[in-house]
N, C-alpha and C positions, 0 to 999 in steps of 0.2 A: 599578352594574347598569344597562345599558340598558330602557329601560320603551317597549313599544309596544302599539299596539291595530292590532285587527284585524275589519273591518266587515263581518257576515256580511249578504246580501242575499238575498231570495227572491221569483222574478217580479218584481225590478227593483223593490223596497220595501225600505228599512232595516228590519231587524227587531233588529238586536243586536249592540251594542259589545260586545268579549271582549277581556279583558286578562290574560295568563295568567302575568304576575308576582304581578297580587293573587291569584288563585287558588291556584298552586302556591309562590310567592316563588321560582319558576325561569324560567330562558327558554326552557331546550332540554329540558324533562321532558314527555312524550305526556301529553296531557290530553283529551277531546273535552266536546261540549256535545248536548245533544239538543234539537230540535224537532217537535210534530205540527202538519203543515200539512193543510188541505183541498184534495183533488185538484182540486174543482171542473167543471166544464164543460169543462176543457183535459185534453188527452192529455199537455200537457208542463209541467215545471216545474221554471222557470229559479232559479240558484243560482250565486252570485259573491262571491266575498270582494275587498278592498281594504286596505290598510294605511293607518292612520290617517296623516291630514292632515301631522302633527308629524314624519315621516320623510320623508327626503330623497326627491325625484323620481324619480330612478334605480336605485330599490328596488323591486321589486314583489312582490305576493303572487298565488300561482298556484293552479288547483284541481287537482289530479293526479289523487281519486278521491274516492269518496264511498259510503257503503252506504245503501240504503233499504227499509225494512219497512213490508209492507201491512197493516192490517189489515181485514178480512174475515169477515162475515156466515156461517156454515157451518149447514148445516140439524140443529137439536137444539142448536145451541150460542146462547146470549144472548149478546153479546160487551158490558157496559157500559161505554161511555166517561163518564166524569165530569168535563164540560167547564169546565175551570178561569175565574177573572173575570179577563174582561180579556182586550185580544190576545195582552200579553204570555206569558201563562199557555200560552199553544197552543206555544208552541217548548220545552217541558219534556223531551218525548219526544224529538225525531227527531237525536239527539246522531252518529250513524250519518252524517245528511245530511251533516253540516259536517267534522263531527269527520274522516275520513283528514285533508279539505282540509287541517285547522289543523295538523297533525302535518307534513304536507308543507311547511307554510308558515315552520315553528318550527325544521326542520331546514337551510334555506337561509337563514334571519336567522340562526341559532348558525355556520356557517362566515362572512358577513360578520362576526359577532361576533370569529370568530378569526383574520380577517384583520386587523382593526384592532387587534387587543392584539398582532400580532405572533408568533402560532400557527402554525405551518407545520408540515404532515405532507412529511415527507422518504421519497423514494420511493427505494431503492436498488435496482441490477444485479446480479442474477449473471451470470458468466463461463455461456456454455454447454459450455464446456472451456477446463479450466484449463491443457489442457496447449499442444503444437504450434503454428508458430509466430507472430511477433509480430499480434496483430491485437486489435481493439476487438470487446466482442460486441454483436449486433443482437437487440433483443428479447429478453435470458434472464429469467427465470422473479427472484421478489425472493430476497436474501440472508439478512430478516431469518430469525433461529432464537431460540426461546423460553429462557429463562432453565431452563427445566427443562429442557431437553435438553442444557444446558450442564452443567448440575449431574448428569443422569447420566453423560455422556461424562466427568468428569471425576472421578468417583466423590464429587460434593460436597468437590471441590474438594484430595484429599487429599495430604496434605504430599508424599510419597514420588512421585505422578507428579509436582511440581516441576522444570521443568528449566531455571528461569532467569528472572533478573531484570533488566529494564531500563530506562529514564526512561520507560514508559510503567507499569511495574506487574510482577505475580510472570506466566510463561508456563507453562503447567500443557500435560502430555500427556493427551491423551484419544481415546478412541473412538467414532465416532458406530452411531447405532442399524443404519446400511447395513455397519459393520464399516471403515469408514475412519479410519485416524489423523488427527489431529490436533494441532495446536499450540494451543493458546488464551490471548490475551494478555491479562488482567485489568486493568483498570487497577483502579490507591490514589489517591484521596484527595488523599495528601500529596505525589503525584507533581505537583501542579501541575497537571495535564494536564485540561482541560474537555470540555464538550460540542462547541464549534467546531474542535477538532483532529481529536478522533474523526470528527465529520463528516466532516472534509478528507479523513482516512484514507482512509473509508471510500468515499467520491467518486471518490479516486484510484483505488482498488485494481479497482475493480465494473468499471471503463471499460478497464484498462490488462492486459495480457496475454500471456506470453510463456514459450517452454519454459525461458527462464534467469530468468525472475522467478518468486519466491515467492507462489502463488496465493493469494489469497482467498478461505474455502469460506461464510463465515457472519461476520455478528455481532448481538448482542445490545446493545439499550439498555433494559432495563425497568429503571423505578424511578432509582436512583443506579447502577445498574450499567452499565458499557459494556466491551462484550468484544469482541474481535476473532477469528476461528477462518480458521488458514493449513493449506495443505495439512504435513504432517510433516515432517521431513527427518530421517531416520533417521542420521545421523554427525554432526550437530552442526555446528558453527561449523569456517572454514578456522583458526581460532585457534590451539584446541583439538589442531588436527593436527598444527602444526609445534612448539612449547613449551607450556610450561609454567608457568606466573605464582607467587612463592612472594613472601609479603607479609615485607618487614622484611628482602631478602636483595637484592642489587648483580644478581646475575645471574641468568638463567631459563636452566631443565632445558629442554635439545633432546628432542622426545621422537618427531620426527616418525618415520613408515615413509610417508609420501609420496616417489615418484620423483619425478627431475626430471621427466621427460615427464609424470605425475600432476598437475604444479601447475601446467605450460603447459598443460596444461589445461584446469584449473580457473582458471585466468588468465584466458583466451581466453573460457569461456563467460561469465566473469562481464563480463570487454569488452565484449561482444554485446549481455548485457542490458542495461549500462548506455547503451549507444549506443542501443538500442531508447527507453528514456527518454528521450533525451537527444532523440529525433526523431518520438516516436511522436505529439505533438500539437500546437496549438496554440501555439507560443513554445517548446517544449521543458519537459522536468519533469528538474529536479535535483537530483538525491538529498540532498546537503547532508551525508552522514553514511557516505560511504563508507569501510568499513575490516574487518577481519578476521571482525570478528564479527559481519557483517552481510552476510558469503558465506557459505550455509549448502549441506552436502551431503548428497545423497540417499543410499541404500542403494549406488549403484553409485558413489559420490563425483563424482555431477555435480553442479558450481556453478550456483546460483541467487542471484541479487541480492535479501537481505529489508529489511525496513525502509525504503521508500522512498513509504510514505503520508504520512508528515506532510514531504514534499517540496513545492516550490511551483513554480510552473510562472513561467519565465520571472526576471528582476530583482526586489530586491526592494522594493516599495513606498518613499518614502523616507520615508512617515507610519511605514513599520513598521520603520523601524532600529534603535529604541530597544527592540527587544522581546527583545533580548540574546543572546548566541553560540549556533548551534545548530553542531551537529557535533562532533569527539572531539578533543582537544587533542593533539597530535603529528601527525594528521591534515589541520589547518585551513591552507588556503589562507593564506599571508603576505598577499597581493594584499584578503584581506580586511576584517583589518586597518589597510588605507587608505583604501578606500573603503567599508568595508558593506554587500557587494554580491557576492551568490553567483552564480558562471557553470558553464557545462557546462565550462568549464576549472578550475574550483574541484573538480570529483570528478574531474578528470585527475589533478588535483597529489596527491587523497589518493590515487587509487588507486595514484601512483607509491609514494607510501609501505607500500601493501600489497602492489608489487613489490618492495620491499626486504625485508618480514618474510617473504616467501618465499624468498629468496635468505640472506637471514641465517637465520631462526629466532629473531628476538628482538621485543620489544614497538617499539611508535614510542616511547614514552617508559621511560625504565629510571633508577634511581637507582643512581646513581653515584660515585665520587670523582672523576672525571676530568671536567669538564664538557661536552670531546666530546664523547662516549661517550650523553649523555642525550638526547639528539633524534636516535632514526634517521633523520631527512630530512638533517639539516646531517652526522654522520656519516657516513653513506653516499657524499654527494655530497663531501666532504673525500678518501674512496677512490676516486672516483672522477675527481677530479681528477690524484688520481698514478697513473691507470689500473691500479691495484691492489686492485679491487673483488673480485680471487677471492683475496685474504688473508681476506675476513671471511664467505667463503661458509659454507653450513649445513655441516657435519663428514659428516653423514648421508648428504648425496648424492655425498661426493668421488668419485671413479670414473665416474661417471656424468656428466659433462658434455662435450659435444663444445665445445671451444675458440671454434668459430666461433657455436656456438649463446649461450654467455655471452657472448661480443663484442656482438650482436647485443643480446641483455635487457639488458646495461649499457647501449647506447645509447637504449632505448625508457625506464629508469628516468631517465637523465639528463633527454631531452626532457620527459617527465610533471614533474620537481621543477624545472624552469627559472621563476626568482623572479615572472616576468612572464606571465601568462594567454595574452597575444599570444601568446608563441613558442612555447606549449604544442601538442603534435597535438591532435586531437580522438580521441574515442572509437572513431571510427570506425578510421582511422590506427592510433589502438596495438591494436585487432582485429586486424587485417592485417597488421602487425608482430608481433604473439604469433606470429600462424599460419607465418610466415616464420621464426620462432624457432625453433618444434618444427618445421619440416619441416628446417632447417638441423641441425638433435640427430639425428632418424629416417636423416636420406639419408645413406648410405655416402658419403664423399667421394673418390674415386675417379676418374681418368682415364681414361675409354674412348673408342674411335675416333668413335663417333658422340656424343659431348657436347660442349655446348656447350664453345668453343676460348677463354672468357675464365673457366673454372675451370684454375686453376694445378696443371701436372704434378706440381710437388712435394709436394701435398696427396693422399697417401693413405687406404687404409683406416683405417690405425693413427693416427691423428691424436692428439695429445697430449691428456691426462685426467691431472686433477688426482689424482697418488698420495699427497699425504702433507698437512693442513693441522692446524692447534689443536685441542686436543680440546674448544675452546668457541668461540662466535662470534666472541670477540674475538681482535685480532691478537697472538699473544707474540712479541718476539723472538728469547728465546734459543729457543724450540722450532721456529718457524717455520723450515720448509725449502723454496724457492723453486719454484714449478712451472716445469717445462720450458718457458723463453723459446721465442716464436714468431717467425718474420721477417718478419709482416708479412706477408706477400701471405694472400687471403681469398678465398673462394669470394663471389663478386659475385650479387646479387642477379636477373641474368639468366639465368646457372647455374642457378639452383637452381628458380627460377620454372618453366624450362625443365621440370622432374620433378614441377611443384608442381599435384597433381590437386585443383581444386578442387569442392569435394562441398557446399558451401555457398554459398545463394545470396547477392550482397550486400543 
């Protein structure tokens, strides 16, 4: 415990050392003291505190306010004072004079107190809209939300709104008292997870803002508790859409009813968001943990980027290399494994990988007997080298793909899994690329007199679609029936541009 004194002075006279450890054995509990002084001769009377000798120079103790009580002669009334021995005796009473001062005085030594043990009040942002698009907010209103409103939003916590569990704790649905949904992330205990993540999180999230990222509406730290509250997303995870995970079994149930145009969709915005991270501050912020279940969609199935709080902005430390793999295994940059060291081309390489669970319908990692077959990164790009990448397409979407629109997503999957960071696009690139994707699926390919003269005549309406594949992701031979060969000529990139109404800004 720090021990200090504090010199009360009147008319420029010590009258009284105060030590308000001996008195209360606290330092920051309201105490006052009282004195009666004689008005005397003067109209005014001077009153100043100082902090004892024994603390440093660059402390001081200040008067902010003070109360004082007259007392006074009234006609019929005796008023007797009983004048105590001694001077000291006269400062008994006037506790009013001094006393705000020393309350003021004990409340500016208790924050230097909690500057030097290392106490810091952390001050968080809210978003002043979570929604529209990319931008930082100026001045919103704080985040924190009380432990009880979490506990009614969430019915105290009841098993049944449950909808999922992650390295950070269980994610419970709720409703706030304004009638808005909810996600709320709990953290356990046994997840490892501290107070310095949750921080980080929540640092990241208050500042960072965008119609494809996952807002942040609230969180809570009372006590051992640290909660995190995101806006809802009513469908769930892109996972969720396309398969189906069955534990102790080789392969996963297709179960998606997403279109093809559906998941160039959902591709594209979640490109967006990610490229917004990827440029929204400082050095850049990198997700680290790009992959299925961390594109989450709304009511209307628009993608949003979650989980990208305990992201870090820029390389990473090389004091902090030893603080072990973050991100999802079949996901993980190769590149990182050489050097330890997360780039905005390390969530290219994953999210290539969540171009391919779209295009397949199957997990990045799957147990197997064929060893192939277990890393959709190395499989994929094994088909893709015998440019036979629509033997393993999803079943669900056969019919649906325009020839030159899959040419085009196989080469944007190949670019994102190229082994080297260097040769990767960036974010922004495979945005622009998506968008060139579905507008090459939408546009009729067709020759008319005013189109551009470098889309080839023999490309019509009827353009070839996949009529016949496996009735699983993976390739059979004896079933497999070959789709209608193409010869090579392609609707060129300045074709199509040519029709391509851009409605988003870069």
């Amino acid at each position: 415990m720090i021990h200090f004194f504090i010199g009360a002075y009147l008319r420029g006279k010590y009258k009284q050392e105060i030590s308000p450890n001996e008195d209360s054995g606290f330092t920051a509990i309201p105490f006052y003291y009282d004195f009666v002084v004689d008005s005397g001769d003067s109209d005014f009377i001077g009153i100043s505190v100082v902090l004892g000798e024994e603390l440093a120079t660059d402390k001081y103790a200040y008067l902010s306010g003070l109360e004082i009580m007259e007392f006074i002669k009234e006609p019929g009334l005796e008023l007797e004072i009983r004048k105590p021995k001694g001077k000291r005796a006269i400062f008994i009473i006037t506790g009013s004079v001094v006393g705000f001062l020393v309350i003021c005085g004990l409340l500016v030594f208790s924050l230097l107190c909690k500057t030097s043990y290392g106490v810091r009040t952390l001050r968080f942002l809210r978003m002043s809209s979570y929604l529209g698009t990319g931008t930082r907010s100026i001045n919103p209103p704080q985040l924190k939300m009380s432990f009880a409103e979490i506990v009614e939003a969430s019915k105290n916590f009841e098993a049944k709104l449950l909808i999922g569990k992650g390295g950070f704790g269980k994610v419970y649905r709720g409703t706030l008292r304004n009638g808005l949904k909810v996600a709320m992330k709990r953290s356990e205990s046994k997840h490892g997870q501290g107070l310095p993540e949750f921080q980080t999180e929540v640092m990241v999230l208050s500042r960072i803002r965008h119609r494809y990222l996952v807002a942040l509406i609230g969180y809570c730290n009372e006590g051992p508790e640290m909660i995190l509250v995101y806006e809802f997303m009513e469908k769930g995870n892109l996972r969720d859409h396309l398969y189906k995970l069955h534990q102790n079994l080789e392969k996963s149930s297709i179960l998606s009813s997403l279109t093809w145009n559906q998941r160039l969709e959902i591709c594209i915005r979640a490109a967006e968001g990610l490229h917004y991270l990827h440029t929204s501050s400082d050095g850049g912020i990198i997700h680290r943990d790009v992959k299925s279940t961390n594109i989450l969609l709304d009511e209307g199935y628009v993608a949003k980027v979650a989980d990208f709080g305990l992201s870090r902005s820029g390389l990473l430390d090389p004091a902090e290399r030893s603080i072990g793999v973050k991100g999802s295994f079949g996901y993980l940059d190769p590149e990182y494994f050489k050097c330890l060291q997360f780039t905005e081309k390390s969530d290219v390489y994953s999210f290539g990988v969540v171009l391919l669970e779209v295009h397949c319908a199957r997990p990045a990692i799957l147990t197997s007997q064929r060893m192939e077959e277990i890393n959709l990164a190395e499989w994929g790009l094994s088909w893709l080298k015998k440019g036979e990448l629509e033997k393993i397409i999803d079943p669900s979407v056969i019919g649906q793909i325009n020839i030159n629109s899959l040419r085009k997503f196989s080469e944007i999957v190949e670019k994102c899994l190229k082994p080297t960071g260097a040769n990767r696009p960036t974010m922004h690139d495979v945005y622009w690329d998506l968008k060139y994707t579905l507008q090459l699926q939408q546009t009729a390919v067709c020759r008319e007199p005013h189109e551009d003269s470098a889309i080839d005549p023999s490309l019509d309406s009827s353009s070839p679609t996949f009529q016949h594949l496996p009735s699983n992701s993976f390739p059979m031979e004896k079933d497999y029936v070959p789709m209608e060969k193409y010869d090579g000529s392609a609707t060129t990139s300045s074709g199509v541009f040519s029709q391509l109404k851009i409605d988003d800004g870069r």
